[in-house]
C-alpha positions in Angstrom: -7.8 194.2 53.3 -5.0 195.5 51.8 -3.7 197.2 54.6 -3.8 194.1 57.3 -2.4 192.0 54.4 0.7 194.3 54.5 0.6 194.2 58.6 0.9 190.1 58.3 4.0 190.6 55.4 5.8 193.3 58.3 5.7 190.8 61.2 6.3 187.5 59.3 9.7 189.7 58.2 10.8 190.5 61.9 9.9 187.1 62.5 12.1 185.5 60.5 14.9 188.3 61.5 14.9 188.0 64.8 15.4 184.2 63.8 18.3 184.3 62.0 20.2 186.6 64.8 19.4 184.1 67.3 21.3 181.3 65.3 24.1 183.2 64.5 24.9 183.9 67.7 25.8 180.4 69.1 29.3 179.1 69.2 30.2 175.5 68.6 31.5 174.1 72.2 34.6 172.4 70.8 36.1 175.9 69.8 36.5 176.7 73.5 39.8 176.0 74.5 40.4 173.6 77.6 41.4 174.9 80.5 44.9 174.4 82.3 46.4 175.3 85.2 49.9 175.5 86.7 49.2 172.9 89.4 47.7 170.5 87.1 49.9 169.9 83.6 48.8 168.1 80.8 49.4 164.5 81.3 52.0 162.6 79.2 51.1 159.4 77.4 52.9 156.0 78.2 54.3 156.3 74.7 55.2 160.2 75.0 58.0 159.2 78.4 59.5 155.9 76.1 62.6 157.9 75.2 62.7 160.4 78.1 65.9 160.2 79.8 65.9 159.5 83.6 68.6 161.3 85.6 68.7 159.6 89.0 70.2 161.8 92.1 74.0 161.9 93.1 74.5 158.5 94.9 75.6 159.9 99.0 78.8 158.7 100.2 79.0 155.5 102.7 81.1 153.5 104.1 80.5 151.1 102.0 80.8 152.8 99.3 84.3 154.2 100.6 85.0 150.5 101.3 84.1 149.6 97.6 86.4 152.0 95.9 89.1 150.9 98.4 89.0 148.2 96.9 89.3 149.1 93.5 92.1 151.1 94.4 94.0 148.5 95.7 92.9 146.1 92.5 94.4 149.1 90.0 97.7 148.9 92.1 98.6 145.3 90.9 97.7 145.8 87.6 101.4 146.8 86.3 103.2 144.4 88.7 105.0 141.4 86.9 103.3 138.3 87.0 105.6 136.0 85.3 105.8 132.4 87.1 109.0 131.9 89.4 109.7 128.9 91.1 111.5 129.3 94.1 115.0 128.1 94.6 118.4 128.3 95.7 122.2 126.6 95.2 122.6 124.3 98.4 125.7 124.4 100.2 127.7 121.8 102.8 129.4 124.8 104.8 126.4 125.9 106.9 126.3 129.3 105.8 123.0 130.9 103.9 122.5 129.8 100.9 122.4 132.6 98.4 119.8 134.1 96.0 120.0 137.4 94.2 119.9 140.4 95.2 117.0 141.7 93.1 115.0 138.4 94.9 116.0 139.1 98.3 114.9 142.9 97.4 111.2 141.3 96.5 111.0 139.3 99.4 111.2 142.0 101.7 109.0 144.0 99.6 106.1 141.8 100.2 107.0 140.0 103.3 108.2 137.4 101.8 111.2 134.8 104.3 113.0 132.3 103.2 115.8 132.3 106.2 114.8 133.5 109.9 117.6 134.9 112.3 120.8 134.4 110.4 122.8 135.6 113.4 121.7 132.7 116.2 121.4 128.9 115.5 118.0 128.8 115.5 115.8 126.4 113.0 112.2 126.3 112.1 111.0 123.2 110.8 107.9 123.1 108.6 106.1 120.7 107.2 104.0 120.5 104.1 100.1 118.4 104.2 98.8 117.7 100.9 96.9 114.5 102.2 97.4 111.7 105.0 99.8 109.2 104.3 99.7 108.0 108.5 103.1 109.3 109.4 101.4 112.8 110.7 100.4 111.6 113.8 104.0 109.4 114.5 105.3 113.2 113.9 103.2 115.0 116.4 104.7 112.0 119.2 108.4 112.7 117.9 107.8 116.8 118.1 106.0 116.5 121.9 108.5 114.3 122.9 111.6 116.7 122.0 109.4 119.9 123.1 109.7 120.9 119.7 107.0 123.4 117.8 106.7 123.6 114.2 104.2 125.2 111.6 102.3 122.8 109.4 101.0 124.3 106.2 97.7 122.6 105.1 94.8 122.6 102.7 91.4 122.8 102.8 91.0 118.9 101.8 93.7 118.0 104.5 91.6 120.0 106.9 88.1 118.6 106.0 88.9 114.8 106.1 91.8 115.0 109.0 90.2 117.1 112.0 91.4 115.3 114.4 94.9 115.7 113.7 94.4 119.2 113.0 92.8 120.1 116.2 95.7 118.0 117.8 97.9 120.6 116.0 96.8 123.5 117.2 96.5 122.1 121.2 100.1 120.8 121.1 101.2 124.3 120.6 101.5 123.8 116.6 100.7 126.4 113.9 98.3 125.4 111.4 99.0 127.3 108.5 97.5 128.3 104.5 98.5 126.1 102.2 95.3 126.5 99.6 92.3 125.3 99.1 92.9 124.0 95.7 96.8 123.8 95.5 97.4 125.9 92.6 99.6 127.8 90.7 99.5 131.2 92.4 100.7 133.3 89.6 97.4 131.3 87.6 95.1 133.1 90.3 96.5 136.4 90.3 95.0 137.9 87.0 91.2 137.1 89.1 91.6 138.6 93.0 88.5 136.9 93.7 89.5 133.4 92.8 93.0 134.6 94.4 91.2 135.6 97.5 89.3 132.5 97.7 92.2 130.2 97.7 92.6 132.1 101.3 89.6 132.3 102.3 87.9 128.8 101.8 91.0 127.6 103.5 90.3 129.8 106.8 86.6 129.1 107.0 87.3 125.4 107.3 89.8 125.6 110.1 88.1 128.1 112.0 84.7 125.9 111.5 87.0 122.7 113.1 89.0 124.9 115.3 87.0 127.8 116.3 90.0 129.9 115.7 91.3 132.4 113.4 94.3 130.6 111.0 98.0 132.2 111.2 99.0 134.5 108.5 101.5 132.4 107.4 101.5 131.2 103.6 103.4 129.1 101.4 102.6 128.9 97.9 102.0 125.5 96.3 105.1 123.9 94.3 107.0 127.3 95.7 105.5 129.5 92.4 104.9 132.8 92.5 105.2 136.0 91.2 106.2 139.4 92.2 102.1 140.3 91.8 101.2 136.7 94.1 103.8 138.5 96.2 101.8 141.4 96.3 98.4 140.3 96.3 99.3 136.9 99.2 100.7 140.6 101.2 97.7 142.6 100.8 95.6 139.8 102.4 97.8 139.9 105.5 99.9 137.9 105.0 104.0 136.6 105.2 105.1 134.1 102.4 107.3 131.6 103.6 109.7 129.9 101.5 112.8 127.9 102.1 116.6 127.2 102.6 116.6 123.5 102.8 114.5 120.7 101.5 115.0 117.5 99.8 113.4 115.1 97.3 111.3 113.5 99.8 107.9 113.5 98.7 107.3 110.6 96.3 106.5 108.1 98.3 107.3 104.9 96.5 111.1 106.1 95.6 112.0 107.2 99.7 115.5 108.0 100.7 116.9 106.3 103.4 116.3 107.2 107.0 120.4 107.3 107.2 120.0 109.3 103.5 117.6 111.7 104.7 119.4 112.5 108.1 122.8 113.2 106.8 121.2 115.4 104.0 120.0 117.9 107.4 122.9 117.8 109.3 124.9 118.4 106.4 123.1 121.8 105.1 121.6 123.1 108.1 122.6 126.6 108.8 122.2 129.3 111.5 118.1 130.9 110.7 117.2 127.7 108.1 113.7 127.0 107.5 113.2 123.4 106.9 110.9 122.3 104.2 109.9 118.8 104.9 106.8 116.4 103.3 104.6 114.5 106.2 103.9 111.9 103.6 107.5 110.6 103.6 108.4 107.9 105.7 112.1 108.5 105.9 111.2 111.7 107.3 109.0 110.3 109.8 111.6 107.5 111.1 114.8 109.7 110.9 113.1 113.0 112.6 113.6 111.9 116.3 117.6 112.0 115.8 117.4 114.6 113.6 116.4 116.8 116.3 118.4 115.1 119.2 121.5 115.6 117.0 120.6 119.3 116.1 120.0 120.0 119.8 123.4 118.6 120.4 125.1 120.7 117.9 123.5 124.1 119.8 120.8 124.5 117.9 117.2 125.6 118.6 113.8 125.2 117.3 111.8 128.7 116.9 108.8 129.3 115.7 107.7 131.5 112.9 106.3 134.1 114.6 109.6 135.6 115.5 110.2 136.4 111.9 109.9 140.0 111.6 
């Protein structure tokens, strides 16, 4: 008895042994670290790539692009040039020789292809004419011009080209140069601190006459009220094109207080010079009724009528 009682005690102990080993053996799972691989790194959270900088690729050069910082060239290039207001103007004379500005203005003017005088040497004229708005002596005009086989440049704006068409596509048939006047008849030297709005006083204008005309406008210019500055200079050049000014005009554009035809005639033949440019308004009557002997006398005195595109 004694003897199997201590066989029972022996095996209940290597019972319980082997037991104990087997637990201690096992490892919790979560102690295992997880596995990663070079083709498959950990994963960042939204909130991890908040304040990760993005570094985008080196933009490739194109045309555009070339085009874009053209342009910004050509902005920077203005940036120093005076921008002061001038108003154009000049002392008159009754000897029929050029009348004179400075030297530092005639310097400008060539500059930026700016004219205020054509072919000093030769007595040829070119008459312009300024269109604001239709006061019903424009189309009286276009008679007296065919009828002397005259051509002149007309400078317009975008409201004189919208509401008069008709007239303006006579213009252009009849030989005429239609030419930028504004669209909004500003200041210039007001526009020049903005190219875009500068541009645009250009631009709006051409659309409308090519939209009535189905032709490109002349780069002819004259600024409203005759103001510049050298940088209006500049800029009015970059676009393409020549400022015209002028060696004779007279006070001829309000309408109620007209000169008379006799006035306005003698005023012409009196400071009319080899190369003039005449400035004249097409809202003045005078004007209207005196231009038919204005140009029969001029012709008689050996003059001619040229067109601004000999300027050079």
């Amino acid at each position: 008895m004694h003897r199997r009682y201590l066989i029972i005690n022996l095996i209940l102990v290597l019972l319980l042994t082997v037991s104990c080993g087997s637990k201690h053996s096992e490892l919790p799972k979560t102690s295992v670290p997880p596995k990663v691989t070079e083709s498959e790194p950990p994963k960042l959270s939204t909130t991890d790539s908040i304040n990760h900088e993005v570094v985008n690729p080196p933009q490739k050069e194109t045309p555009e692009n070339k085009e874009n910082s053209s342009k910004t060239k050509n902005e920077g290039d203005s940036v120093n040039l005076d921008n002061s207001l001038k108003r154009w103007g000049f002392r008159p004379n009754s000897t029929h020789t050029t009348p004179e500005v400075s030297t530092a203005i005639k310097e400008m003017l060539k500059k930026y292809s700016a004219y205020y005088v054509g072919d000093t040497n030769s007595k040829v004229l070119y008459l312009t004419f300024d269109e604001g708005y239709e006061k019903g002596y424009t189309g009286k005009i276009l008679d007296v011009l065919k009828d002397n086989d005259v051509k002149a440049a007309f400078f317009v704006t975008r409201p004189y080209i919208k509401t008069e068409k008709d007239l303006i596509r006579r213009m252009v048939n009849e030989g005429h140069l239609v030419c930028n006047h504004t669209s909004h008849h500003p200041s210039m030297p007001s526009k020049a601190g903005n190219l875009d709005e500068f541009k645009k006083e250009f631009t709006e204008t051409e659309d409308i006459f090519r939209e009535v005309t189905g032709q490109e406008m002349p780069k002819y210019f004259r600024p409203p009220m005759g103001e510049y500055s050298e940088k209006s200079l500049y800029l009015t050049k970059e676009l393409g094109y020549k400022t015209i000014f002028w060696s004779f005009a007279h006070v001829d554009w309000i309408v109620d207080k007209q000169p008379t035809i006799q006035q306005t005639h003698d005023i012409v033949m009196k400071r009319v010079h080899n190369g003039a440019i005449l400035l004249l308004h097409a809202v003045s009557k005078s004007n209207t009724e005196a231009l038919d002997l204005i140009i029969k006398d001029l012709k008689a005195e050996g003059y001619r009528f040229g067109t601004l595109d000999e300027l050079n």
